[in-house]
N, C-alpha and C positions, 0 to 999 in steps of 0.2 A: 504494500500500500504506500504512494505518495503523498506522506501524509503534510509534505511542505506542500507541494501542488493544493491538497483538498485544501488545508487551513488560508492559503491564497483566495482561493473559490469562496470560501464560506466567505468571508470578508469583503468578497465584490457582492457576492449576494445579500449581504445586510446593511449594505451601504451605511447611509447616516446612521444607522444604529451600532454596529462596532461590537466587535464579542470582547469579553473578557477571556483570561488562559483558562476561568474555570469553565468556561463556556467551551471552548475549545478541548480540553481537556473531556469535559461530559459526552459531545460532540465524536470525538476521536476515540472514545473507553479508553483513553491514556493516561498515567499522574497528570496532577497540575505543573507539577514540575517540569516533565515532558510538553507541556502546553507552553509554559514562558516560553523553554529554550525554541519550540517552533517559532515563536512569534518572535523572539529575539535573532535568530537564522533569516527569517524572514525581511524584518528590519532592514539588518545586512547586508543580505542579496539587493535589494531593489536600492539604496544606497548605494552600493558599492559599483552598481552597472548601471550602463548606457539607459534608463527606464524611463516612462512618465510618471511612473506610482511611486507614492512613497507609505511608510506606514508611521501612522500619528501614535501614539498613547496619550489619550483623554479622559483624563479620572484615571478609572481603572478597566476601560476600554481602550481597544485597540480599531482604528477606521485606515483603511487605505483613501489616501487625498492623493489629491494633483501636488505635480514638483511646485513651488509657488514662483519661480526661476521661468516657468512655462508660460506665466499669468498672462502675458501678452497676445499669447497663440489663441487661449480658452477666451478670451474679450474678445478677438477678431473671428472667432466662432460663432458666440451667439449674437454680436449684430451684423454676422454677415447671412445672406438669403440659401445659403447652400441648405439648408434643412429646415425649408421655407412650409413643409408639409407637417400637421400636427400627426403624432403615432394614436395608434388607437389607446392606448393607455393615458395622453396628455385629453384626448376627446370624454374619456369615461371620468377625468379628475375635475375638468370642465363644466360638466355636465351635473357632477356631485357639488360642487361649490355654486351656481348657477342655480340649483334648485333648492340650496340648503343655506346659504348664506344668510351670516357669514358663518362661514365654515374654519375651524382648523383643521390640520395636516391630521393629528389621531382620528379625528371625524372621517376624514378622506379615507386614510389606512385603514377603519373598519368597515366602513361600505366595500371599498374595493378589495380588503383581503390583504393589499399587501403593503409594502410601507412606498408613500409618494412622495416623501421627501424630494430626492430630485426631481421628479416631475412639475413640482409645484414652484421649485427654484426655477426651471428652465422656464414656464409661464409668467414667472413676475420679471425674468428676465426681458422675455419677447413682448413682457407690455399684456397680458392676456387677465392677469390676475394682479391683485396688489395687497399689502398689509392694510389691514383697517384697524387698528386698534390688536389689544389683548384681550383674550378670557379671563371669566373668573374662574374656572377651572384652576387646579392643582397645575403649581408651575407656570400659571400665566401663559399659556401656549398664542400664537398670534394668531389672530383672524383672520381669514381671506377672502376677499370677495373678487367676483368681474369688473372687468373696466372696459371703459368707451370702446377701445380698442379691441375687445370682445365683439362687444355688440357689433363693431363695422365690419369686421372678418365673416359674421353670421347672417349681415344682413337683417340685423333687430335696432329696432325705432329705441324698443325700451324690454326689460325682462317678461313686462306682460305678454308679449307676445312668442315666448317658451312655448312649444307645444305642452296638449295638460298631458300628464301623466296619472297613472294609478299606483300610487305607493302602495296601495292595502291588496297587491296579490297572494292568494294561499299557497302555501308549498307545492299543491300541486299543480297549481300554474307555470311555476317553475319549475319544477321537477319535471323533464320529458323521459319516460325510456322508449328511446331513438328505434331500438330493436325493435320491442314490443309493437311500437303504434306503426311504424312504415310496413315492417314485414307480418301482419297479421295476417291467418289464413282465415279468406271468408269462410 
């Protein structure tokens, strides 16, 4: 098992959240001890060579960032139009903030399952979404709502004109099994 490869992967896969060695460790069925020395190897490696990544320790988490030596590249990224097209993950973040605002980022992360942190950065970046204030929530987390720049990309005068939705579907509205109902013998 590569287990500096997996503990690499874990790490891009939780992005703004960042594991801890005991997380890594639980993760791996390895000591925690075994868990630093990965993440200090790791460290290392992406330090010591030619990389974009680098790995943070924050708290007592560990987050792979951008080199901050790159910072110029990542600015001419997002206000350049190369990736002028929204992904279907920034449309479904849109969609949740847009119907729910304002919205925080944990709001987002439990409609959609997974954590949107970046996706929400890349939005406030391109002008789509902006901070409104903070919650009373634990931690103060910030608000998000739409901006103009929303609505002119959509083609919206104002929010009223959101298609309606039905939030009150039962599970088995949602629930399809794909088998059963296509391949049914009459």
């Amino acid at each position: 098992m590569k287990k500096l490869a997996i503990t690499e992967g874990l790490l891009f896969v939780m992005g703004d959240e960042g594991l801890s060695p005991i997380d890594i460790a639980t993760l791996l069925e390895i000591g925690e001890d075994e868990g630093k020395a990965l993440l200090e190897t790791l460290a290392t490696n992406l330090n010591n060579q030619d990389r974009g990544l680098t790995l943070k320790k924050l708290g007592n988490k560990y987050k792979l960032t951008t080199k901050p030596e790159h910072i110029d590249y990542y600015q001419k990224l997002v206000e350049s139009d190369i990736n002028n097209n929204l992904s279907q993950a920034a449309l479904e973040t849109l969609a949740i903030v847009a119907y729910n605002q304002p919205a925080t980022r944990l709001q987002v992360n439990d409609i959609r399952g997974v954590d949107s942190g970046q996706i929400i950065r890349k939005l406030v970046n391109r002008g789509f979404l902006e901070e409104a204030g903070r919650s009373d929530l634990l931690g103060k987390p910030f608000l998000y709502i739409t901006t103009n720049q929303f609505l002119d990309y959509f083609n919206l005068s104002n929010l009223d004109e959101l298609p309606e939705v039905d939030f009150n579907l039962n599970e088995e509205d949602i629930e399809t099994d794909l088998y059963t109902t296509k391949y049914q013998e009459d």
